[in-house]
C-alpha positions in Angstrom: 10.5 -23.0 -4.3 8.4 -23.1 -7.1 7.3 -19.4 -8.3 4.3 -18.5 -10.7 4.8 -14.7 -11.4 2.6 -12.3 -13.4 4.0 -9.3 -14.6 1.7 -6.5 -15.4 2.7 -5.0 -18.6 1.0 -1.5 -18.1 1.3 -0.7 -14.6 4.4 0.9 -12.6 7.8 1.0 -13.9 7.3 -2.2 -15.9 5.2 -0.5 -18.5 8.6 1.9 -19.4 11.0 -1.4 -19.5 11.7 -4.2 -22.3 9.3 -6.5 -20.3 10.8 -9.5 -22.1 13.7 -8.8 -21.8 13.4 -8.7 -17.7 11.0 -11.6 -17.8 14.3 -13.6 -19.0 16.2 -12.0 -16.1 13.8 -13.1 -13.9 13.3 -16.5 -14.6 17.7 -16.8 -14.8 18.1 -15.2 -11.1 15.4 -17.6 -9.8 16.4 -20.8 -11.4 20.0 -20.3 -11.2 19.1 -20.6 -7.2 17.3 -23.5 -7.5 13.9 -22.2 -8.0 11.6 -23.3 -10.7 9.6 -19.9 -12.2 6.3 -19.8 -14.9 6.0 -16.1 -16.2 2.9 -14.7 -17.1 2.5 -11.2 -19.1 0.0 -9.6 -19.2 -2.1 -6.1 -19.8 -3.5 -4.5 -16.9 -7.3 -5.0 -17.8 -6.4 -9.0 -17.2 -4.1 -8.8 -14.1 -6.3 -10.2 -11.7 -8.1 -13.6 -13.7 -4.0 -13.9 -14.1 -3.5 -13.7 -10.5 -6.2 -16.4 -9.6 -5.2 -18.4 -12.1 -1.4 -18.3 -10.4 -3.2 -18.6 -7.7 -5.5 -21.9 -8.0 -2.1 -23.5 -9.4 -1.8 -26.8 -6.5 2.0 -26.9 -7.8 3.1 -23.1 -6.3 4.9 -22.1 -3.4 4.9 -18.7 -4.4 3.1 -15.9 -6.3 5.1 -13.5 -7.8 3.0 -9.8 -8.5 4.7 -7.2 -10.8 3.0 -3.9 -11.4 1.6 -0.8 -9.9 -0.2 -0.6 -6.1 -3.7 -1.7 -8.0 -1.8 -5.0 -9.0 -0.3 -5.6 -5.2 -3.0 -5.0 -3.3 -5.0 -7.0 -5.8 -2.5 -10.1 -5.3 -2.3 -9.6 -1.4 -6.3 -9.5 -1.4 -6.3 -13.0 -3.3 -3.7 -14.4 -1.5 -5.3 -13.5 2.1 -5.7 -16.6 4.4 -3.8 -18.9 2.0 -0.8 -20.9 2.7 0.9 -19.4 -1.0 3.0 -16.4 -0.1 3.3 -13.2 -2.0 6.6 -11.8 -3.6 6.1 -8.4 -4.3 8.3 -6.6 -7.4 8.7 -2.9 -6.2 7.6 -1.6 -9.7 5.2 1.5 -8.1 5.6 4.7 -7.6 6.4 4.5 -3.7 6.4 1.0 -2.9 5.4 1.9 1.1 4.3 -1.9 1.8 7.3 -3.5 -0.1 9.3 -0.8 1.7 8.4 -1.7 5.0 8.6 -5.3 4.3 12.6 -4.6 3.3 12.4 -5.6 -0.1 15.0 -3.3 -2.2 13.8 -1.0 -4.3 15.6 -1.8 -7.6 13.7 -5.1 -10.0 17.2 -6.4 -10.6 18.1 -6.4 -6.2 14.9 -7.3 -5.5 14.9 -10.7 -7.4 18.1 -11.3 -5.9 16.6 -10.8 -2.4 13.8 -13.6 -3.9 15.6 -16.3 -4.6 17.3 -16.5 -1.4 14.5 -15.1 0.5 12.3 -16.8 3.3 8.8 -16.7 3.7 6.8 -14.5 6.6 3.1 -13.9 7.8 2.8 -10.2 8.0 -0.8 -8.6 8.8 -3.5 -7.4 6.6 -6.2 -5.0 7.3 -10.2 -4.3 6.1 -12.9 -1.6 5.5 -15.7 -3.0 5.4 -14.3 -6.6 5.1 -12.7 -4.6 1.6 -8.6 -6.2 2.5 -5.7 -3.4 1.9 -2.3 -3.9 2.8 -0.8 -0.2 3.3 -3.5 2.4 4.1 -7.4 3.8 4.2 -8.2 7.5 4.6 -10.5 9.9 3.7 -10.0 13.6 3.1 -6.9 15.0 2.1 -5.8 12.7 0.7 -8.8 11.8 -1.2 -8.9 15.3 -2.6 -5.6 14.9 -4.1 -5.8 12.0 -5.9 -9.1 13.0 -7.1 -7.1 16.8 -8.3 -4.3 14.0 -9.5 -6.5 11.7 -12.1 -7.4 14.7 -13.7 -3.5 15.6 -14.3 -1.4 13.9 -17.3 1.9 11.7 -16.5 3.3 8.9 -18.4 6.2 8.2 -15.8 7.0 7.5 -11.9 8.2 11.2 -12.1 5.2 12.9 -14.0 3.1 11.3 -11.4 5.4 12.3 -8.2 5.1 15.9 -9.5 1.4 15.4 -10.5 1.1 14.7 -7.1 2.8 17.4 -5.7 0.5 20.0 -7.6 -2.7 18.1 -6.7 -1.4 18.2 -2.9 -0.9 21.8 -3.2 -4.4 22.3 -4.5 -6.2 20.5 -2.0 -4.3 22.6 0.7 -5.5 25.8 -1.0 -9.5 24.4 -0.9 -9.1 21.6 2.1 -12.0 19.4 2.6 -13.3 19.2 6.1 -15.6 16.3 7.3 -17.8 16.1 10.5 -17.4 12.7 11.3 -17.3 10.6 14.7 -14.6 7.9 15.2 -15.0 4.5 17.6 -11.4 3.9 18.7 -11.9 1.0 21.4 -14.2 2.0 24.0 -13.7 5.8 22.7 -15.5 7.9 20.3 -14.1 11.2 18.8 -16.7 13.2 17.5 -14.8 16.0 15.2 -14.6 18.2 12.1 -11.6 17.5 10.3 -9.3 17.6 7.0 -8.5 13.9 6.6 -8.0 10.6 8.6 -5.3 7.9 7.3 -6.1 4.6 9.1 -2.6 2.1 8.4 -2.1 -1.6 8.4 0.2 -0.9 11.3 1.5 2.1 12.8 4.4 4.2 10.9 7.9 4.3 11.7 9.3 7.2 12.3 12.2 9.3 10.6 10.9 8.0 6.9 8.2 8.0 4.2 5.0 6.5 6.1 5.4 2.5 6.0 5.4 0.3 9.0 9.2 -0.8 10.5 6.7 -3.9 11.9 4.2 -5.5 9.3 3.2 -8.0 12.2 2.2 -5.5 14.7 -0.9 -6.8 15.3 -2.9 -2.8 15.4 -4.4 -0.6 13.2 -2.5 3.2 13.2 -5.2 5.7 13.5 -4.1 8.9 12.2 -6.7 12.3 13.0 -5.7 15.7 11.0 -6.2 18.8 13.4 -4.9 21.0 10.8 -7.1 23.3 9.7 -5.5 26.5 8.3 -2.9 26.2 5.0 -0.1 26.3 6.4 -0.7 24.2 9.3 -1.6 21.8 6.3 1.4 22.6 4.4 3.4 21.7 7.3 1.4 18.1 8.0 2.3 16.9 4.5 6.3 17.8 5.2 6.0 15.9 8.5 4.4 13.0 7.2 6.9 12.5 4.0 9.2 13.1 6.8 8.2 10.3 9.4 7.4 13.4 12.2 4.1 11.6 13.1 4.4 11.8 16.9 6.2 14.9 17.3 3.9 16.8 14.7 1.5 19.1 16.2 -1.5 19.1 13.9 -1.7 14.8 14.0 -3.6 12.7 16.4 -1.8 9.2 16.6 -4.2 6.8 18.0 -4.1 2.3 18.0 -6.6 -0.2 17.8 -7.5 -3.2 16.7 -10.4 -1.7 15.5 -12.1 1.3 14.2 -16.1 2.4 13.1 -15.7 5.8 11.2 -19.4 6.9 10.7 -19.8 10.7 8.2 -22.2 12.8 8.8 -21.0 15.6 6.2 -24.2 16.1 4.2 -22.1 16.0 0.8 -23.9 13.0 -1.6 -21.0 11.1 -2.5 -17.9 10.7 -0.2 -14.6 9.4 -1.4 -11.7 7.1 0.4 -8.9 5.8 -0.9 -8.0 2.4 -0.2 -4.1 1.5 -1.1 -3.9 4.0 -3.4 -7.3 3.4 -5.6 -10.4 6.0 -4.7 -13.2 4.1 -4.2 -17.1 4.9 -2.6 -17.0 5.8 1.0 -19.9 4.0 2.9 -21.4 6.5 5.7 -20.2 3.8 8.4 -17.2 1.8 8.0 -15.5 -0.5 10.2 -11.6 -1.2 9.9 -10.0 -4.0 11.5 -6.5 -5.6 11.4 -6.2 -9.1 10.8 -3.1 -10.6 12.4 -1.0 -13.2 10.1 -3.0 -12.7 7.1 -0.8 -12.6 4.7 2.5 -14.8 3.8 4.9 -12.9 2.0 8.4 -13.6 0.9 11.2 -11.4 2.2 15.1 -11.5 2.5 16.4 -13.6 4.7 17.0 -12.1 7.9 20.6 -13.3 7.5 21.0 -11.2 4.5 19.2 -8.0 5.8 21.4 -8.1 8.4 24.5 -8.3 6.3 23.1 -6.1 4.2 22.4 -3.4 7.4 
């Protein structure tokens, strides 16, 4: 196959390595299977002109993306509906979608798993027609990444503890949204702390990533927490994968989903595979079957490897 990656210099682990250095080790693992490999390095303001241009290359099979969740869900956007697959380097600070997809978790294993890797359609999902490959929600969660920008780290760590404290914060002053909720030919019409809506439902017995990317339904998750600890104990069942037996979650599925707000606060956040962004007062999510080709271990190898 022939591979175009681009390598963002300041996001994710790859801002703390000799970038160079694993560029080299890149292009060797790939070639040495047969692959052909252009590298492209570059800061983080420039990541996504560099992904189009990979992109808009006629000569690529594949599209490599290194960096943080910004520069996935950037590629996967670009790449939605096109016959170039996505290879994603788990360089973040959870990797959920590369997680779910069975990519392993180290650079070194997971360029391994490229070069002898086949390629998949998986699904993507939309707010608003905005794509995301991993998860939208409002609330919580919104609240503690707001707390968490506001908090210094300059590693994966710093920011896993700067979540923590930001999590812990937003517990002690919860956020609680009247909102109604079109799940097929239901509507919920509630008062709550936070809503996750995933591009598939999440496994259980792990962190919160799909087991199947091509699911075809949208996982509709509804906080009935209200009281700190009840909150306390949501956020250990979720790291946890204790969706369905948790008692202060709603699991719901759809293909589709209209949240409408009717909070009277001026400016409502969301965050949309990991990035906050402006929360429209109606928004529509839908999964979108296929979307996405990605390339993954060969099922020969996963199963080796299992």
């Amino acid at each position: 196959m022939r591979f175009a990656a681009v390598l963002n210099q300041d996001g994710g682990t790859l801002r703390t390595i000799d970038i160079e250095a694993f560029s080299e080790q890149l292009r060797q693992t790939l070639e040495a299977s047969g692959h052909s490999v252009e590298v492209d390095i570059v800061a983080g303001r420039d990541v996504a002109a560099a992904l189009q241009r990979a992109i808009a290359k006629r000569n690529i099979d594949v599209v490599l993306a290194g960096g943080g969740d910004g520069t996935i869900s950037t590629a996967a956007s670009l790449l939605m509906n096109k016959k170039k697959a996505l290879a994603i380097l788990p360089a973040g600070t959870m990797n959920l979608f590369a997680r779910g997809l069975g990519i392993p978790q180290t650079l070194g294993a997971a360029l391994q798993a490229f070069a002898d890797g086949e390629v998949i359609a998986v699904d993507m999902a939309s707010a608003n027609g905005q794509p995301f490959v991993h998860q939208f929600s409002v609330g919580m969660h919104a609240r503690m990444v707001q707390l968490r920008e506001k908090m210094d780290f300059g590693s994966r760590l710093g920011k896993m503890r700067a979540s923590i404290r930001a999590a812990w914060e937003a517990i002690k002053n919860p956020p609680a949204l009247k909102v109604s909720l079109s799940v097929g030919k239901a509507e919920i019409v509630t008062r709550t702390t936070g809503i996750g809506i995933s591009n598939n439902l999440f496994g259980e017995g792990h962190l919160p990533y799909a087991d199947n990317p091509a699911g075809g339904v949208l996982g509709i998750y509804v906080s009935v927490a209200r009281r700190r600890h009840h909150l306390a104990k949501l956020l250990l069942d979720m790291l946890r994968g204790r969706w369905r037996r948790s008692a202060h979650v709603e699991v719901h599925q759809a293909d589709k989903a209209v949240l409408k707000i009717y909070s009277p606060v001026k400016k409502v956040r969301a965050v949309m595979d990991g990035e906050l962004i402006r929360l429209a007062r109606e928004t529509t999510i839908e999964i979108h079957p296929g979307a996405l080709n990605v390339l993954v271990p060969s099922r020969g190898i996963s199963a080796k490897a299992a």
